[in-house]
Structures are given as structure tokens and as C-alpha cells.
BABATI-350040 format. One line per 2 residues: for each residue x, y, z of N, C-alpha, C. Coordinates in Angstrom, 2 decimals, padded with zeros to 5 digits. Layout:
<recs>
X/Y/Z/X/Y/Z/X/Y/Z; ... $
</recs>
This chain:
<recs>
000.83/-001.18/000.00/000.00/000.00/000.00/000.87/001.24/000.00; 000.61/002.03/-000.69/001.35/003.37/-000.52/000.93/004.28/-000.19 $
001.68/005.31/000.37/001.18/006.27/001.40/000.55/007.26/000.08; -000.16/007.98/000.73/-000.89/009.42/000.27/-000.89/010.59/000.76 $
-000.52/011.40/000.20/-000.54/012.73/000.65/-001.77/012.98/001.14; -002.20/014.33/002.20/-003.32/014.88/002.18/-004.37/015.11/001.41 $
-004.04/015.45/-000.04/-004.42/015.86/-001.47/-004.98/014.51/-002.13; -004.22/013.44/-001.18/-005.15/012.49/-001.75/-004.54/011.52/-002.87 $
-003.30/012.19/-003.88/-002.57/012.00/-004.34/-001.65/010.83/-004.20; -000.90/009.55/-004.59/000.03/008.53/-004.18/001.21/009.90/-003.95 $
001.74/009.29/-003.07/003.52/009.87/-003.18/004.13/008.54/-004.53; 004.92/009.75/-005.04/005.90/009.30/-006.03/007.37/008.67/-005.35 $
007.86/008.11/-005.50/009.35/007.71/-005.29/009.84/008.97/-005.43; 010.80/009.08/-004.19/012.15/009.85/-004.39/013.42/009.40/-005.78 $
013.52/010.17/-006.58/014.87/009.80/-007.04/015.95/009.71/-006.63; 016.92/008.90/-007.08/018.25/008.73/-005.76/019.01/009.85/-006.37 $
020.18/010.11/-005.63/021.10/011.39/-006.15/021.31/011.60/-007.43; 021.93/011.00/-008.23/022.19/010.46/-009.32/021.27/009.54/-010.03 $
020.19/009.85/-010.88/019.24/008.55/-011.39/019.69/008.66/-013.07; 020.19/007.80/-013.53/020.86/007.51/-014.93/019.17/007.03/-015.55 $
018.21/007.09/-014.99/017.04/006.33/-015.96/016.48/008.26/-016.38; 016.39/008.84/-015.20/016.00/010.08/-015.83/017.06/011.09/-016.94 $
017.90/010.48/-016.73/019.28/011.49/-017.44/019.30/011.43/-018.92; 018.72/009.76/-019.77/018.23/010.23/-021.21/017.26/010.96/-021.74 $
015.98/011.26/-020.90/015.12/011.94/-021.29/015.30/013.43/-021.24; 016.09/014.07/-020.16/016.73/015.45/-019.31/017.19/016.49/-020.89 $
015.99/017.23/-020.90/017.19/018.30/-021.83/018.18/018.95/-021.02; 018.58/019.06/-019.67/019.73/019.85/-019.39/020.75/018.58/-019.36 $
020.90/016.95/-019.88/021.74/016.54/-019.29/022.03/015.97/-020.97; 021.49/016.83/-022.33/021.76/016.55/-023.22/022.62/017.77/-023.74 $
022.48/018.96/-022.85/023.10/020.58/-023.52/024.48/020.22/-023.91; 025.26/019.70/-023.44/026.93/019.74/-023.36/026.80/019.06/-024.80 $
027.81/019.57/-025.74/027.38/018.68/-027.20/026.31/019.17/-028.10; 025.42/020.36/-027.59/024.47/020.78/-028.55/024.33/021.93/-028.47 $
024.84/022.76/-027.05/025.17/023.84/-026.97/026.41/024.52/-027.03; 026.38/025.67/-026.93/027.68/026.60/-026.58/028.23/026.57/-025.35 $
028.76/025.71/-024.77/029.03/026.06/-023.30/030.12/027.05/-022.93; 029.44/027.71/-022.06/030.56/029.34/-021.63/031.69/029.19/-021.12 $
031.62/028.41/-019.98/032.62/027.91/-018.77/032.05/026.68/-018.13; 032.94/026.11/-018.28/033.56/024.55/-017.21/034.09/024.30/-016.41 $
033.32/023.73/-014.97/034.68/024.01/-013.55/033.78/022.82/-012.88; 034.89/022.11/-011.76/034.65/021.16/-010.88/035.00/021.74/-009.56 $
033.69/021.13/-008.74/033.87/021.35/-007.25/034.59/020.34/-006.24; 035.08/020.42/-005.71/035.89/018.92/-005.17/035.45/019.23/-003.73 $
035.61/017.55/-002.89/035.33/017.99/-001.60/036.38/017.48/-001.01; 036.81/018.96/-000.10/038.00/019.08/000.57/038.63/017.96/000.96 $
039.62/017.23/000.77/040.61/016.13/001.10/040.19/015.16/000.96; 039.06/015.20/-000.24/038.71/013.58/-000.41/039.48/013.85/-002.09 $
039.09/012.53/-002.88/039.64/012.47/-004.39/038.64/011.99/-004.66; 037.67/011.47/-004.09/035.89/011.23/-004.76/034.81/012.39/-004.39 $
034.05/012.23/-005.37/032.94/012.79/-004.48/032.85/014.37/-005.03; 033.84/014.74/-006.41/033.78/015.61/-006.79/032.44/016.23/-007.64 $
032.07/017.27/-008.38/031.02/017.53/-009.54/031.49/018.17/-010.51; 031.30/018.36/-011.03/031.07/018.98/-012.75/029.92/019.83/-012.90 $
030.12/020.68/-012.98/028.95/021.68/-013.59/029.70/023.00/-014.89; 028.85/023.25/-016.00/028.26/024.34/-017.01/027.77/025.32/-017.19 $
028.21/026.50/-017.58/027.55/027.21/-017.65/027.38/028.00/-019.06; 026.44/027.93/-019.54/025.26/027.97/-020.79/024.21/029.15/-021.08 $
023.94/029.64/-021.92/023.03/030.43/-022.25/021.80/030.37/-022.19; 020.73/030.83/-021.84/019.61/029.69/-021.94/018.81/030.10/-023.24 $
018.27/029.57/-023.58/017.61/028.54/-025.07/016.49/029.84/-025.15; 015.75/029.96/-024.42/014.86/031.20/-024.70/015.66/032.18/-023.41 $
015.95/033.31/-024.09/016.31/034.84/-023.67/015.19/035.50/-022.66; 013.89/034.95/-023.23/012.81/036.24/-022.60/012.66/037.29/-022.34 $
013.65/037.73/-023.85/013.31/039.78/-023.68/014.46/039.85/-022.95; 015.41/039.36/-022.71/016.77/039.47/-021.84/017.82/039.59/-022.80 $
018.67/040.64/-022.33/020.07/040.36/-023.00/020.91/039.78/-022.60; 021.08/039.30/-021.61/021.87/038.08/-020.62/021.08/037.19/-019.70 $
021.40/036.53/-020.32/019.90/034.87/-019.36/020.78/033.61/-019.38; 021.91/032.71/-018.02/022.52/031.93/-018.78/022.35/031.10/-017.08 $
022.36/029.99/-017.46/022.57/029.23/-016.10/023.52/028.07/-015.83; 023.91/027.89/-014.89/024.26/027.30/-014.45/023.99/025.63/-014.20 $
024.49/024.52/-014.40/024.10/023.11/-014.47/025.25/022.58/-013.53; 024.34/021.16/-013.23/024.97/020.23/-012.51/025.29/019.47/-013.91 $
026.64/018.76/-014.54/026.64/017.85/-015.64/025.60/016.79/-014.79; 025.75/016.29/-013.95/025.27/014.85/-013.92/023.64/014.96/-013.49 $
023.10/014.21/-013.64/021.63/014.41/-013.55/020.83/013.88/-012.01; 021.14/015.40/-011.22/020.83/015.17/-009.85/019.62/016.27/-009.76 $
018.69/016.47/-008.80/017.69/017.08/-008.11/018.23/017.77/-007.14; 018.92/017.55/-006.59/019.59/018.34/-005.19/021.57/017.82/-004.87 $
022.10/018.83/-004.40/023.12/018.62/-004.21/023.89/019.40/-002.45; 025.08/019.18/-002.12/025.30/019.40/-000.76/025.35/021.14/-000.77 $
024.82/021.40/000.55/024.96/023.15/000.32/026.57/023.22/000.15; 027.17/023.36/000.27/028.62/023.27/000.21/029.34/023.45/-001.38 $
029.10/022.57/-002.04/028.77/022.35/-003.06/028.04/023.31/-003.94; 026.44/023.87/-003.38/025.74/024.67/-004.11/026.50/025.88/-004.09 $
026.97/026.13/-002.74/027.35/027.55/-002.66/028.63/027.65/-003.57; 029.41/027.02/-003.61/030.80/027.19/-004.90/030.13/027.28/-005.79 $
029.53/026.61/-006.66/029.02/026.64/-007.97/028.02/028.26/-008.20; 027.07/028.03/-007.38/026.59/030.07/-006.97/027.51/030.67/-007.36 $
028.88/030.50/-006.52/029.72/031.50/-006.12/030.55/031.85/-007.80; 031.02/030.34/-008.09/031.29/030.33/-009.65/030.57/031.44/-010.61 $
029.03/031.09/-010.60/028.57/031.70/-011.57/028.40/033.09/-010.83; 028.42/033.56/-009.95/028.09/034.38/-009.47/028.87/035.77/-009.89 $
030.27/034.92/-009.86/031.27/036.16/-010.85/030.95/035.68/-012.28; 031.01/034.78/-012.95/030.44/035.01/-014.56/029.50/035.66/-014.68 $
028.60/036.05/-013.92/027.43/036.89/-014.37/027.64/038.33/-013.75; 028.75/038.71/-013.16/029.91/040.07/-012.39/030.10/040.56/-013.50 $
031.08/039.43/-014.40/031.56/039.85/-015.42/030.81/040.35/-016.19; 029.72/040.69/-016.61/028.80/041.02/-017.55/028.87/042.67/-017.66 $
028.86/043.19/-016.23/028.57/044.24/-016.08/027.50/045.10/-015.99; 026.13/043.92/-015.71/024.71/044.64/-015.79/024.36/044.28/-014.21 $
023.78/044.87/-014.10/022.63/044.33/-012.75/021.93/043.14/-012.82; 021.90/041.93/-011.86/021.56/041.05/-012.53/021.00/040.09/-011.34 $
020.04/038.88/-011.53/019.84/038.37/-010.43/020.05/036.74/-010.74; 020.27/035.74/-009.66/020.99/034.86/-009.83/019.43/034.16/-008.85 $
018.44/033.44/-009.90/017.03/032.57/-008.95/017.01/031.43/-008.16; 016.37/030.87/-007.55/016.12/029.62/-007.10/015.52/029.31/-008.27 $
015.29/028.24/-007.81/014.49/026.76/-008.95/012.68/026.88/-008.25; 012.33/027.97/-008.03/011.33/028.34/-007.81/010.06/028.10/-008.99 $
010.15/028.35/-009.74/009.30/028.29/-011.18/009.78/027.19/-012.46; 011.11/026.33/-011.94/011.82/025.56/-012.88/011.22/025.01/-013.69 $
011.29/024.57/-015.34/010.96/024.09/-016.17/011.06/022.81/-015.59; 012.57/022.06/-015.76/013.24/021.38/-014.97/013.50/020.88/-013.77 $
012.42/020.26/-012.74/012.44/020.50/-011.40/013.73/019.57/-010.92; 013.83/018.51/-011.64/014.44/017.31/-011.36/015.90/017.56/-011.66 $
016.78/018.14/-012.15/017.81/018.36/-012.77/018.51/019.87/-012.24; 019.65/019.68/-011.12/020.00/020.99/-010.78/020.26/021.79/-011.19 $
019.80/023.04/-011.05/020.99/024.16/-012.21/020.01/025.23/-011.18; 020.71/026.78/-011.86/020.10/027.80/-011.49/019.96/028.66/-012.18 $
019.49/029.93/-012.95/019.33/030.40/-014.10/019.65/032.14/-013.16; 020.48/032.79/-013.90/020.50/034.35/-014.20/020.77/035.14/-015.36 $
020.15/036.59/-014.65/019.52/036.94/-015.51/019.70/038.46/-015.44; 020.05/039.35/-016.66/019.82/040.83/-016.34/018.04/041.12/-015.40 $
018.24/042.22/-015.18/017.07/042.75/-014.77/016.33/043.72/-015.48; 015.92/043.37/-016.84/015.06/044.05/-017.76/013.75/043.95/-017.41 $
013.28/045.39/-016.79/011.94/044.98/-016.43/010.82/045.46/-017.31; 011.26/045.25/-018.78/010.48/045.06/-019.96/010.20/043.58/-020.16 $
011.43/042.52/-019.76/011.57/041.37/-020.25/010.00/040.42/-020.40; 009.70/039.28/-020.98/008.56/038.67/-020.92/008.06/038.14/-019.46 $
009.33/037.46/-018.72/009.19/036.94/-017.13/009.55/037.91/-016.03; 009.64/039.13/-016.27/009.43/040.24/-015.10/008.84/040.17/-014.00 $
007.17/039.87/-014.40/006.99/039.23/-013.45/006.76/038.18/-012.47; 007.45/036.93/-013.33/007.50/035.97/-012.96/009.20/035.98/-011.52 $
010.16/036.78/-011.90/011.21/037.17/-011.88/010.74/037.61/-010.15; 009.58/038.44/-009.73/009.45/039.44/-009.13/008.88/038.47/-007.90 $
007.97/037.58/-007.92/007.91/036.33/-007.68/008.47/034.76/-007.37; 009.81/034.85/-007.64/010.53/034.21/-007.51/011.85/034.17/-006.45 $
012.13/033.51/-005.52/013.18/033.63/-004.45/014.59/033.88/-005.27; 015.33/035.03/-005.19/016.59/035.26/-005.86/017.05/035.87/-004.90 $
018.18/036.34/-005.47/018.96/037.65/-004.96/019.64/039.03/-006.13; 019.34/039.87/-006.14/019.71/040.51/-006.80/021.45/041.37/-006.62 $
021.84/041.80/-007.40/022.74/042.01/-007.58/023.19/043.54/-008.42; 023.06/044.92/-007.59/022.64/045.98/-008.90/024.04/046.87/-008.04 $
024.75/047.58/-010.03/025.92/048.63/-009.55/025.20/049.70/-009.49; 026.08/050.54/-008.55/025.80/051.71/-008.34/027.17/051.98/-008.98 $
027.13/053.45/-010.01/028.02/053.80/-010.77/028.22/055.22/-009.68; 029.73/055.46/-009.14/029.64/056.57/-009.13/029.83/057.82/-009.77 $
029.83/058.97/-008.97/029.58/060.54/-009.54/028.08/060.62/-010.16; 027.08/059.65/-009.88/025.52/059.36/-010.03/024.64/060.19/-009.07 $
</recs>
């Protein structure tokens, strides 16, 4: 018998860290090879030689009225990963999207296409763009210069 949510709903299986059955169907775990990838870097955990990751960082496929929209991926096809871990890879993209030179915000997986497959998506802050207000709605952090003699 399987349990049920409140809603009434079966619970689904958890996926394990790594599930290789979801990873052929995954458009983020097909990008490497079909996209442009920007930058490539591995996170390692401190004084081990296993246990490292791989992650990408990519443009994303629809812009949405954005002139800079690019996120960040786990290569391997996980749902969640160690905060430790998340925060380097943040931190990674966090200056690739510095480098840009716009104001810009870096989201949660709040609204994800992709729920199953880690990554994180940023983004200028065009608040013409199509997801403005989806953007406005969404757990981020923003990131805006102040130029001086302004």
C-alpha cells in the first residue's frame, strides 16, 4: 500500500542522487554537445579524491526579452546537491554573471521548467523582459551597480 498525501494524491518515489534512468530523457543533461558552453569548472570535496562535480555554464535557449539569461548546471543528472557544493558553484557563476557588467539576479528553482535536474538560471534585470513578473515572484537575490559621480 502506498502512502498518500493529504491531497489524496500517491507519493511518487524519491529519485536517488544520481538517477541515470531520468538522465536520457533530461534536456539539461543533453546541452553539453548541442550547446555553446561558456565555462567549465569542478567542485571537489575538501581532502577527499571522490565525491567531486562537474557543472556548465550555458546560455539559456529562450532569452525572454533578456540580454543576458545563462545558467548554471549540474553535468550529472541530480535534483539536489550538498549546500557546500551549491554555494561554490553560486559562487562560480556568481562572478560570470559580475563579469557582464549589468545588474543582474541569480534565482532559485522556484518556477523551474526542470524541477528534477539541478541548475540555477540568471539573468539581467530588464523589467520590460517577458518573465518580469514571474522574476518578481521568484526567491533570488539581486545584484545591482551603483556607478559613481551618479
Amino acid at each position: 500500500m502506498s502512502k498518500t498525501r493529504s491531497s489524496g494524491k500517491p507519493r511518487r518515489p524519491r529519485k536517488s542522487f544520481l538517477d541515470p534512468e531520468s538522465s536520457g530523457q533530461c534536456p539539461l543533461c543533453n546541452i553539453v554537445g548541442n550547446e555553446k558552453v561558456e565555462q567549465r569548472f569542478r567542485v571537489a570535496n575538501a581532502g577527499r579524491r571522490n565525491g567531486s562535480l562537474d557543472f556548465f555554464i550555458v546560455a539559456t535557449k529562450n532569452k525572454k526579452g533578456h540580454d543576458h539569461r545563462y545558467m548554471v548546471v549540474l553535468k550529472n543528472h541530480a535534483r539536489t546537491i550538498s549546500e557546500n557544493k551549491e554555494e561554490e558553484a553560486i559562487g562560480r557563476f556568481f562572478r560570470f554573471m559580475k563579469n557582464l557588467g549589468v545588474d543582474f539576479a541569480i534565482m532559485e528553482s522556484t518556477h523551474a521548467t526542470i524541477a528534477d535536474h539541478w541548475h540555477r538560471v540568471g539573468t539581467d534585470l530588464n523589467p520590460n523582459a517577458d518573465d518580469a513578473k514571474q522574476i518578481m515572484d521568484t526567491d533570488r537575490f539581486e545584484v545591482r551597480f551603483l556607478r559613481g559621480g551618479s
